[in-house]
C-alpha positions as CSV (number, residue, x, y, z in Angstrom):
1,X,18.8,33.1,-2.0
2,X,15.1,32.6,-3.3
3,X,16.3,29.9,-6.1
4,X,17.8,28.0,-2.9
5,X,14.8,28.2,-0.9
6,X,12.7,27.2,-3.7
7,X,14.7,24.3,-4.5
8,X,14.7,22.9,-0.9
9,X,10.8,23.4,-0.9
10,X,10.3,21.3,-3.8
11,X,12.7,19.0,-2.2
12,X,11.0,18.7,1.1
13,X,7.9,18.2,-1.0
14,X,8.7,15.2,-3.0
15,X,10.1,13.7,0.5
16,X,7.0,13.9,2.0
17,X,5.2,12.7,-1.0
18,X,7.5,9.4,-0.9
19,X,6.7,9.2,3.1
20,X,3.1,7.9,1.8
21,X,4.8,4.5,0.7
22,X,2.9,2.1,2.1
23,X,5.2,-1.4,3.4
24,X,3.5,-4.9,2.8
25,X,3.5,-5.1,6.4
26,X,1.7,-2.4,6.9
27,X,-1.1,-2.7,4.3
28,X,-1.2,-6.7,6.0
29,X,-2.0,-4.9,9.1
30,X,-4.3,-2.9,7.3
31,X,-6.3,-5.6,5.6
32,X,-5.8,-8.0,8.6
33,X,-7.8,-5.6,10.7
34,X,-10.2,-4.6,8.3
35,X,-11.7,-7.9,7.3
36,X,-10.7,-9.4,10.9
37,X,-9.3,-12.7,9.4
38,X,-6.1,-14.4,9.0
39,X,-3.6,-13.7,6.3
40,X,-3.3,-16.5,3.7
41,X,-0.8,-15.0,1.4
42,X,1.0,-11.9,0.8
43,X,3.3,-10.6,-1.5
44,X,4.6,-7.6,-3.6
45,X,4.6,-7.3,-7.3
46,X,5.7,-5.3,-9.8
47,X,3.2,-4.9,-13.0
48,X,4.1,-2.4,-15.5
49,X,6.9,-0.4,-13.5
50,X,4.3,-0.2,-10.3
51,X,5.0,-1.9,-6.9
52,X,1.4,-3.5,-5.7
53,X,0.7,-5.8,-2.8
54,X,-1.2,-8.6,-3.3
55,X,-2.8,-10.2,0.3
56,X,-5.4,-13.3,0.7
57,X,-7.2,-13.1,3.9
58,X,-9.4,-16.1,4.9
59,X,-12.4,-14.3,7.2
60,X,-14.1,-15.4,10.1
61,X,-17.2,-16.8,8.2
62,X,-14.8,-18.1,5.5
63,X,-14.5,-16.1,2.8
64,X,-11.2,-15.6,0.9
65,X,-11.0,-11.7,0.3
66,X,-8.1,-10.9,-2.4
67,X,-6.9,-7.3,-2.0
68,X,-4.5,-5.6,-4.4
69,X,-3.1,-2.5,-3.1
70,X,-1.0,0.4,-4.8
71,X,2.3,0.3,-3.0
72,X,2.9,4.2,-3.5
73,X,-0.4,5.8,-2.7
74,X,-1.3,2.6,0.0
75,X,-5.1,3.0,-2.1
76,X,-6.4,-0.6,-3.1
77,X,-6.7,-1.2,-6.5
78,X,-9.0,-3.8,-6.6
79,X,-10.3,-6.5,-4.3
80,X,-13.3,-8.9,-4.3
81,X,-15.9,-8.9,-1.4
């Protein structure tokens, strides 16, 4: 009985963990409201067996910002400013 609960723990635990995923859409929205521009480009790559988005947003005083963002933890990897 213990070894089942245990195992549906750690089960209900890695679910959650994968819940974090963040869609391209949503780290768009993300980035869209965050620099207040409009999205250039977007797209999801895979480098090295991990899933990062990749977004372009032209701002309001012109800048292009270029955003990379982890796919699993939604955290951006790098980005210029």
């Amino acid at each position: 009985m213990l070894t089942a609960f245990l195992i549906g723990l750690m089960v209900a635990h890695g679910a959650s963990a994968g819940d974090r995923r963040k869609s391209l859409d949503e780290a768009v929205s993300d980035a869209r409201d965050r620099y207040n521009g409009r999205v250039l480009s977007a797209e999801t790559r895979n480098r090295g067996g991990r899933e990062s988005h990749n977004i372009r947003i032209l701002t309001d005083d012109g800048r292009v910002k270029r955003l990379q963002i982890d796919a699993e933890s939604g955290r951006p990897e790098r980005g210029r400013r």
